[in-house]
C-alpha positions as CSV (number, residue, x, y, z in Angstrom):
1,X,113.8,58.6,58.5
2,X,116.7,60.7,57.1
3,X,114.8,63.8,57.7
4,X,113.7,62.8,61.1
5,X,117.5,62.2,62.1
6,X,118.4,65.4,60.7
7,X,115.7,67.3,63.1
8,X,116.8,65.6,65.6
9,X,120.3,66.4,65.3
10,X,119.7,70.4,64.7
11,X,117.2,70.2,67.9
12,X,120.2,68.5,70.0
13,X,122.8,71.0,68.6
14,X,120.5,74.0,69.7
15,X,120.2,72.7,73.1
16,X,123.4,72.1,73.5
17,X,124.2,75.8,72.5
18,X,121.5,77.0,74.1
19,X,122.8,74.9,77.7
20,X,126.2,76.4,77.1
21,X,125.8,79.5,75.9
22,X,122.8,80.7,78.8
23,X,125.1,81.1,81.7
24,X,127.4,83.4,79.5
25,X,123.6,85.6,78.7
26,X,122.7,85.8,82.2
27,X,126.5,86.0,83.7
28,X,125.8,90.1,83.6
29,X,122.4,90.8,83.9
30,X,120.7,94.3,83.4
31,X,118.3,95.3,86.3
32,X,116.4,98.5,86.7
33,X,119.0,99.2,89.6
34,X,122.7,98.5,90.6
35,X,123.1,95.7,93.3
36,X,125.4,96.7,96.5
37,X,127.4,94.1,98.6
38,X,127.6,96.1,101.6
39,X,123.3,96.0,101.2
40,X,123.2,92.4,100.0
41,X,125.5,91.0,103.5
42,X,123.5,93.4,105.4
43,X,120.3,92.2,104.2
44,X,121.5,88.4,104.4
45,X,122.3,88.5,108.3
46,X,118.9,90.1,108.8
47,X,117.2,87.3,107.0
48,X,118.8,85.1,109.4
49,X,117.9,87.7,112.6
50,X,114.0,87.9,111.5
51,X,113.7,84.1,110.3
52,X,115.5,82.8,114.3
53,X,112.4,85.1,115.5
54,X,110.2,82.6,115.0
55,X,111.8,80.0,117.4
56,X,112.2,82.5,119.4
57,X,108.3,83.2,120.2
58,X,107.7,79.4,120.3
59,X,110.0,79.5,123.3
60,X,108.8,82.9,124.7
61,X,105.1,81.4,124.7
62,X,105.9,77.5,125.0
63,X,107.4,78.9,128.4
64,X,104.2,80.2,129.3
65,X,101.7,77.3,129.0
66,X,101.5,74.1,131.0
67,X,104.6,71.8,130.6
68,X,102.1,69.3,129.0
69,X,101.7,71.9,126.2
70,X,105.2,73.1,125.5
71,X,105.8,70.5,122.4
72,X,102.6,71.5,120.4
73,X,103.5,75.3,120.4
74,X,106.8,73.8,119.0
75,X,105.6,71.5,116.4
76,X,102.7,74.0,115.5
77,X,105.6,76.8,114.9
78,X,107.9,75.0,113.0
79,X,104.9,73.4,110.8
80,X,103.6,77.1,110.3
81,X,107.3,77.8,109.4
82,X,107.0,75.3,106.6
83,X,103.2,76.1,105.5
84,X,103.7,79.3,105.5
85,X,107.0,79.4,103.3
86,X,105.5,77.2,101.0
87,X,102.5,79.2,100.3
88,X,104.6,82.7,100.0
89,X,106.7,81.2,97.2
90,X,104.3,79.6,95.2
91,X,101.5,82.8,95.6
92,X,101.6,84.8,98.5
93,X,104.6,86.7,98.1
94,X,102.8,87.5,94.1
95,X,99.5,88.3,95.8
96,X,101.7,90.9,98.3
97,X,104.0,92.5,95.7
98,X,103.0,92.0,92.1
99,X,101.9,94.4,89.5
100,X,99.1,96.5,91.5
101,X,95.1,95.1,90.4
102,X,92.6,97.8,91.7
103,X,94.4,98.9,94.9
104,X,93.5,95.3,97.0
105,X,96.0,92.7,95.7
106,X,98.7,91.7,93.5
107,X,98.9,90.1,90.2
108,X,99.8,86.6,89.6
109,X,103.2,87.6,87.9
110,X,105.5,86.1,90.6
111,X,103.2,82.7,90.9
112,X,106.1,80.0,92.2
113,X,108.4,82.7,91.9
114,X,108.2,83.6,88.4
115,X,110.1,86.6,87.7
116,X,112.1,86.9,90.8
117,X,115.7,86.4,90.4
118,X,118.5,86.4,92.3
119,X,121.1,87.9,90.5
120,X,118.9,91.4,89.6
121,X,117.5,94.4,91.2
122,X,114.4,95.3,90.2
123,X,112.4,96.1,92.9
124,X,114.4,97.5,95.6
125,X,117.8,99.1,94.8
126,X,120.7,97.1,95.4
127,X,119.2,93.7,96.4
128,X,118.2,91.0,94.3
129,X,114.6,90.3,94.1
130,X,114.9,87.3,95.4
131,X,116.5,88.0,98.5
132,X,113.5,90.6,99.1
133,X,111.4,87.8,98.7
134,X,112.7,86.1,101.1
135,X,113.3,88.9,103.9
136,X,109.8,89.5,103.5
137,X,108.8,85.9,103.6
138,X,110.1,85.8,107.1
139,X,107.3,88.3,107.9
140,X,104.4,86.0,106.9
141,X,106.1,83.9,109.0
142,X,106.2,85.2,112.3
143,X,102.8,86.9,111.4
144,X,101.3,83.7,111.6
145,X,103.4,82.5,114.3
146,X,102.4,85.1,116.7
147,X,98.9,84.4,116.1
148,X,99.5,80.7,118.0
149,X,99.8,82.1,121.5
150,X,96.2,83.3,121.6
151,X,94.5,79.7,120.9
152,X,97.0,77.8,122.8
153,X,96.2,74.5,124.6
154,X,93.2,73.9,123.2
155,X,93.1,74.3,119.2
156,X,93.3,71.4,117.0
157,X,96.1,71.2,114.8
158,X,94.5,70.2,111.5
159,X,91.9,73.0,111.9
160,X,94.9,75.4,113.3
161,X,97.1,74.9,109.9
162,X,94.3,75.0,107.5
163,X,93.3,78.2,109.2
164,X,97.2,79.6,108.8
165,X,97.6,78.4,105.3
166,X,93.9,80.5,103.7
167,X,94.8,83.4,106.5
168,X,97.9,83.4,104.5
169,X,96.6,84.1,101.1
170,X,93.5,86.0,102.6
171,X,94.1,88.1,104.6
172,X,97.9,88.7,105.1
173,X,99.0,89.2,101.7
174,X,96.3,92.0,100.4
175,X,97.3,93.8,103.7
176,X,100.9,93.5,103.0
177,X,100.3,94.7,99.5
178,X,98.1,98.0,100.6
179,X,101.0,98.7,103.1
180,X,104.2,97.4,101.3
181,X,103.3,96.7,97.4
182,X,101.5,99.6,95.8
183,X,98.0,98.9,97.0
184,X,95.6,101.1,98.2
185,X,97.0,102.7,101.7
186,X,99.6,103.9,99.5
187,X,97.7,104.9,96.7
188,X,94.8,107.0,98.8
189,X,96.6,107.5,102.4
190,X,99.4,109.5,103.6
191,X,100.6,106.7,105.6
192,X,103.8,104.6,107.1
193,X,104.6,101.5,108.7
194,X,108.2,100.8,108.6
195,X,108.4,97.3,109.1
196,X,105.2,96.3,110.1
197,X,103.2,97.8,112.8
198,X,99.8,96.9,111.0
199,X,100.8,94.5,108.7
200,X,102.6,92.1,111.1
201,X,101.2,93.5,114.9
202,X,97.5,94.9,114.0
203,X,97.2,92.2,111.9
204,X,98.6,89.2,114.4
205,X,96.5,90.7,117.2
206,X,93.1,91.3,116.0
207,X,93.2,88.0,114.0
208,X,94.1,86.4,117.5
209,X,91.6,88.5,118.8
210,X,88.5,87.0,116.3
211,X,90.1,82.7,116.8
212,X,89.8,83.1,120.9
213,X,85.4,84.6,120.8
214,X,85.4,81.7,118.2
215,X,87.2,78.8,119.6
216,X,86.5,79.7,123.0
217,X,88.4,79.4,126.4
218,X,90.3,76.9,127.7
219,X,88.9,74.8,130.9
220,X,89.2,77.3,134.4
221,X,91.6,74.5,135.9
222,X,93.8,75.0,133.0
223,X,94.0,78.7,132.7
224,X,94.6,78.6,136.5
225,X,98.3,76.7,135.9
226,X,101.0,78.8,136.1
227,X,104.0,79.0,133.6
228,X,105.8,76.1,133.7
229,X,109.3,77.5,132.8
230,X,110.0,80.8,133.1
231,X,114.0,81.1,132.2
232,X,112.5,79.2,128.8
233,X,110.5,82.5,128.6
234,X,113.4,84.9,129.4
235,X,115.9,83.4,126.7
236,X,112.8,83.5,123.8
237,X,112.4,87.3,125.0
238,X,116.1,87.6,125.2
239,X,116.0,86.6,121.3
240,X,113.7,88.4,120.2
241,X,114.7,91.3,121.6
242,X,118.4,90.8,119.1
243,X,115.8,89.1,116.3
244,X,113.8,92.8,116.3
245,X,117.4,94.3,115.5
246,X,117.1,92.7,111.9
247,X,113.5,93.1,112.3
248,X,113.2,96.8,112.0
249,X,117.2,97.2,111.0
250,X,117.0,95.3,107.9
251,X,113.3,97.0,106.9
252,X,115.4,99.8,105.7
253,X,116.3,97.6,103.0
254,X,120.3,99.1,103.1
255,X,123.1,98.9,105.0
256,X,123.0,103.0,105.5
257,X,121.7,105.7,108.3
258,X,118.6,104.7,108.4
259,X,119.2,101.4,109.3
260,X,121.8,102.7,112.0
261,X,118.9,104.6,113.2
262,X,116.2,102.2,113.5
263,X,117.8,99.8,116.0
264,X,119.0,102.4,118.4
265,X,115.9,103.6,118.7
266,X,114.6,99.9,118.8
267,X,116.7,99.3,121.5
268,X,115.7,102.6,123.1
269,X,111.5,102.1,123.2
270,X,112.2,98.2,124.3
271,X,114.9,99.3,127.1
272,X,112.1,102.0,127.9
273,X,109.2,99.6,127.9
274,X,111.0,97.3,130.5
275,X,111.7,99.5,133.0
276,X,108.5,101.4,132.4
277,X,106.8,98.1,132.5
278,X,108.3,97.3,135.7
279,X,107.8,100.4,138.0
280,X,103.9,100.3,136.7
281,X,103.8,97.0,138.7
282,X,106.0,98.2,141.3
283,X,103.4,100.6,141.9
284,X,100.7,98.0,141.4
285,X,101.2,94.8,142.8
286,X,104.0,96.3,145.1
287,X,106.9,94.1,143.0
288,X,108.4,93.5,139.4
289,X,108.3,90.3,138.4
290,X,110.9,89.1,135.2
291,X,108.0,87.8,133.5
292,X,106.2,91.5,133.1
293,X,109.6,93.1,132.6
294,X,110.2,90.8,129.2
295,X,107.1,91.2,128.2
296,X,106.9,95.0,128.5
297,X,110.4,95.1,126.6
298,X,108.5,92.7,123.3
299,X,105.8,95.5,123.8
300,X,108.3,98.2,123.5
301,X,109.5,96.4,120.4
302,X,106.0,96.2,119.2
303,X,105.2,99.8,119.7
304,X,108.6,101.0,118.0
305,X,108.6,98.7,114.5
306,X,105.7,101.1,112.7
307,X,108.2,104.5,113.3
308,X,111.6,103.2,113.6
309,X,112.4,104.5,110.6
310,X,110.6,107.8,111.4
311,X,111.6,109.3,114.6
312,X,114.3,109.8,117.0
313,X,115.6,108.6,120.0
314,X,113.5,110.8,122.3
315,X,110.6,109.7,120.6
316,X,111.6,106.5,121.0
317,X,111.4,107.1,124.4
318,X,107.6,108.7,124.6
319,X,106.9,105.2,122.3
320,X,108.6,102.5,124.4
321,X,107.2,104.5,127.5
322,X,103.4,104.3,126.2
323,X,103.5,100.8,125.3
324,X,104.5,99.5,128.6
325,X,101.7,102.0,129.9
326,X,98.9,100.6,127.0
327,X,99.9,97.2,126.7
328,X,100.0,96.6,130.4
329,X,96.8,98.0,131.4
330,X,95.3,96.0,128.3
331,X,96.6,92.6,130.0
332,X,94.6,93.6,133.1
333,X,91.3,94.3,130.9
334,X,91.1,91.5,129.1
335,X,91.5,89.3,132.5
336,X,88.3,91.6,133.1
337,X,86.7,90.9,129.9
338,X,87.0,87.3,130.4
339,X,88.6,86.4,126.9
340,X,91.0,84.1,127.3
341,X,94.0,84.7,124.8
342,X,95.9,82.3,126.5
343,X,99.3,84.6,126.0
344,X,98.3,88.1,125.5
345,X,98.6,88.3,122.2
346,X,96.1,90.9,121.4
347,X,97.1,92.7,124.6
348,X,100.9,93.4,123.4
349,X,100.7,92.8,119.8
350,X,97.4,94.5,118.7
351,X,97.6,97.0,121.3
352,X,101.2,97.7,121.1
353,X,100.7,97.8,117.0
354,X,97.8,100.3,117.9
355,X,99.6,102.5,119.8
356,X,102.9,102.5,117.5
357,X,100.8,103.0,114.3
358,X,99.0,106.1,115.7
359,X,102.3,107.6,117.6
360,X,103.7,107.5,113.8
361,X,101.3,109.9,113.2
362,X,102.0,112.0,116.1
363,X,106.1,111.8,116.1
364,X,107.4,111.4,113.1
365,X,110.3,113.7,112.5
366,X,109.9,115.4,109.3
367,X,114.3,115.1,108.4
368,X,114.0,111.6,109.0
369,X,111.4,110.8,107.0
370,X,113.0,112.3,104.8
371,X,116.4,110.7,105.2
372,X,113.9,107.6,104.8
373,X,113.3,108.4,101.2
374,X,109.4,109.2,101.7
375,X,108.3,111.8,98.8
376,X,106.5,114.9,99.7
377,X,106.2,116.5,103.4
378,X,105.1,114.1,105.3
379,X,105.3,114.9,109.2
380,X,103.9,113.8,112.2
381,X,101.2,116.1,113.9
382,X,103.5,117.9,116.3
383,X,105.1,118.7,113.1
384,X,102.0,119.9,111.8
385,X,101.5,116.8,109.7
386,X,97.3,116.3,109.8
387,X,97.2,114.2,106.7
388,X,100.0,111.7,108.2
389,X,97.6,111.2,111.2
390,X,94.4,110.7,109.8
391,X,96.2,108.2,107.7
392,X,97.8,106.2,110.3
393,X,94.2,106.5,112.5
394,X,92.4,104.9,109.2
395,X,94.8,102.6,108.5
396,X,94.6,101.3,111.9
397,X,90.4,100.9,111.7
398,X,90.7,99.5,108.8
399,X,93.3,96.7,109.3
400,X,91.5,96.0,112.4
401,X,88.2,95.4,110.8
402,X,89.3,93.2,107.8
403,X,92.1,91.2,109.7
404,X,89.1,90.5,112.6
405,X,86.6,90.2,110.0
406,X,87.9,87.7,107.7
407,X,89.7,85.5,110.3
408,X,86.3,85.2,112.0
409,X,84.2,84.3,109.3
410,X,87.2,81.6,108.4
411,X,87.6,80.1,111.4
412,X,83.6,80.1,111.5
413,X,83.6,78.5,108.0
414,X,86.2,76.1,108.9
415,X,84.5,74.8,112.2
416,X,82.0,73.6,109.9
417,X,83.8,71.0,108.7
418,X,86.4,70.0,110.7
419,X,86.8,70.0,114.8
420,X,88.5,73.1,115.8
421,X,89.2,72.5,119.1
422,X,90.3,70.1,122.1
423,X,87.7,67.6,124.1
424,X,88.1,68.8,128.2
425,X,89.6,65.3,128.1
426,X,91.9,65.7,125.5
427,X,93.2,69.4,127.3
428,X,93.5,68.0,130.4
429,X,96.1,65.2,129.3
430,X,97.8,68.2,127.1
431,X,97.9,68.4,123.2
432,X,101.8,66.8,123.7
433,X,100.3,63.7,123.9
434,X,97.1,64.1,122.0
435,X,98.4,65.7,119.0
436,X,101.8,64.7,118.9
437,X,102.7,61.8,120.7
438,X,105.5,63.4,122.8
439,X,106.2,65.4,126.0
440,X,108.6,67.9,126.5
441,X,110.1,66.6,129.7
442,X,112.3,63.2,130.5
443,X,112.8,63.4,134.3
């Protein structure tokens, strides 16, 4: 008994000096680089700019829909919000940037944040790790998010979130490893994507793309109703227009030139895209309506966010000038094509993505790359640069194939089990009701 007092008395003593003297280890810790205020504030208000985003597009497309449908698209975004997080920090955000496993994903080194901590830089110089985490955690986010509009009004919700939460693992973080954590785009490719163009855009779009020839289209009456609100509309558009300033601004992981750079020209292609987007219809329908104006200035935003660390303002022009053109032309072909994503998501986000991915490869400045800090010569093909666009063009393929692919044969898989979508009953009355309990609208 003597003995076993004893043992217990050396085991307290050594966690009682190991409690006290564990904040004095860690009070200075030794990272691979030097962290930078100036970078860390920077880095902390674009957090906040990406992250309010998200609310942002569940106004911008709860605007859109029938008033009976305004307060799924909220409750589906904020519980994506929270599914989403949940599953970055426990193994997406390990799957996307751990130790590199044959080019396609990520070890399991970061598993609920193992290994990530806040007060050293060892990934990115001069933030913590854990801030990066979370920057890019507010990409998975919106990823997802966007993904909503297309299925709109009709999807169930239990189907819908345990689509978003294996998408997550699936199929957004091995793409946002071969982009953004060593896998195999920048391994074999001589490619770029700033801050997301096919991991967030591509991606979004054709995965929206596979859920509508799955799901199917909503009932004609209810595809006939026109937006309900459309200053609800303006204000999401109005914030995701500042969002995209932390968006692409904050992708340059610094608070430096490069970051300076990439919202003015982020500013310049969705400025460009408005007005662009505007006279097309001037010319087409014989007026501009504010509905096509915001839309064309989120698919200038779209079509900037691949190269806005990469090119110049007068590129940014050619770029926020060709996504108005692309993106709005695509709205009219798939009214053709008879696929009804409900809020164009494909449209401006996959053809927008497209079209930004691929005009990297044509535009991008060689001194800015550069000033970027991308090794090598990389240029875009005025520049001579062949490599950069044959990268971009098989990056695009390919992101469009897998992201399509997978979601597909997931939603598919998933349809076997559960309901995925909405009686013509149940979409009549409006998923506010049906799935929530709840209207939008007191009056």
């Amino acid at each position: 008994m003597r003995q076993l007092m004893k043992m217990m008395l050396v085991s307290l003593m050594v966690i009682l000096a190991s409690v006290t003297l564990f904040p004095l280890l860690s009070a200075d810790p030794i990272g691979e680089y030097a962290l930078d205020g100036a970078n860390i504030a920077w880095i902390m208000v674009c957090i906040g700019l990406v992250l309010i985003m998200t609310p942002a597009v569940a106004m911008f497309y709860g605007g859109m829909l029938r008033k009976e449908s305004v307060m799924s698209m909220l409750g589906q975004t904020i519980l994506v919000m929270s599914l989403v997080t949940l599953v970055w920090v426990t193994v997406g955000y390990s799957l996307a940037f751990g130790s590199d496993v044959y080019g396609v994903v990520g070890d399991l080194s970061y598993v609920l944040l193992e290994s990530t901590p806040y007060n050293q830089s060892n990934i990115v110089a001069g933030i913590p790790d854990m801030q990066f985490m979370i920057f890019q955690c507010t990409f998975a986010i919106i990823t997802a998010a966007l993904v909503l509009g297309a299925v709109a009004e009709r999807t169930r919700l239990k189907a819908l979130l345990l689509f978003m939460v294996i998408w997550s693992i699936v199929v957004y973080a091995p793409l946002a490893h071969w982009v953004w954590g060593g896998g195999w785009f920048h391994q074999y490719l001589t490619s770029l994507d700033f801050a997301g163009g096919t991991v967030v855009h591509i991606c979004s779009g054709a995965t929206a793309l596979a859920l509508v020839l799955v799901i199917g289209a909503r009932s004609e009456s209810t595809q006939k109703d026109r937006p309900h609100n459309l200053p609800l509309v303006f204000i999401g558009g109005a914030l995701l227009w500042f969002g995209w300033f932390g968006f692409n601004g904050g992708s340059a992981l610094a608070a430096d030139g490069v970051a300076v750079n990439a919202i003015v020209v982020t500013h310049i292609s969705a400025a460009t895209a408005a007005a662009v987007w505007a006279f097309i219809s001037w010319l087409h329908v014989g007026r501009p309506g504010a509905l096509g104006m915001i839309t064309g200035a989120v698919a200038g935003l779209v079509g900037i966010t691949p190269a806005a660390g990469y090119v110049g303002p007068k590129e940014a022009l050619i770029i926020g000038a060709g996504a108005a053109l692309f993106c709005y032309f695509a709205v009219l072909m798939k009214h053709r094509m008879q696929a009804d994503d409900a809020l164009d998501v494909f449209a401006v986000h996959g053809v927008g993505g497209i079209w930004g991915a691929l005009a990297t490869g044509i535009l991008a400045v060689p001194t800015i790359v550069a000033d970027a800090g991308i090794d090598g010569d990389v240029k875009g093909l005025i520049y001579g640069g062949v490599d950069l666009f044959v990268g971009q063009l098989v990056t695009v393929v390919v992101t469009l194939v897998f992201a399509f692919g997978v979601s597909y044969a997931l939603m598919k898989a998933i349809s076997k089990f559960t309901p995925v979508r909405l009686s013509k009953k149940e979409e009549m009355i409006g998923q506010d009701l049906i799935e929530h309990g709840e209207g939008a609208y007191n009056l």
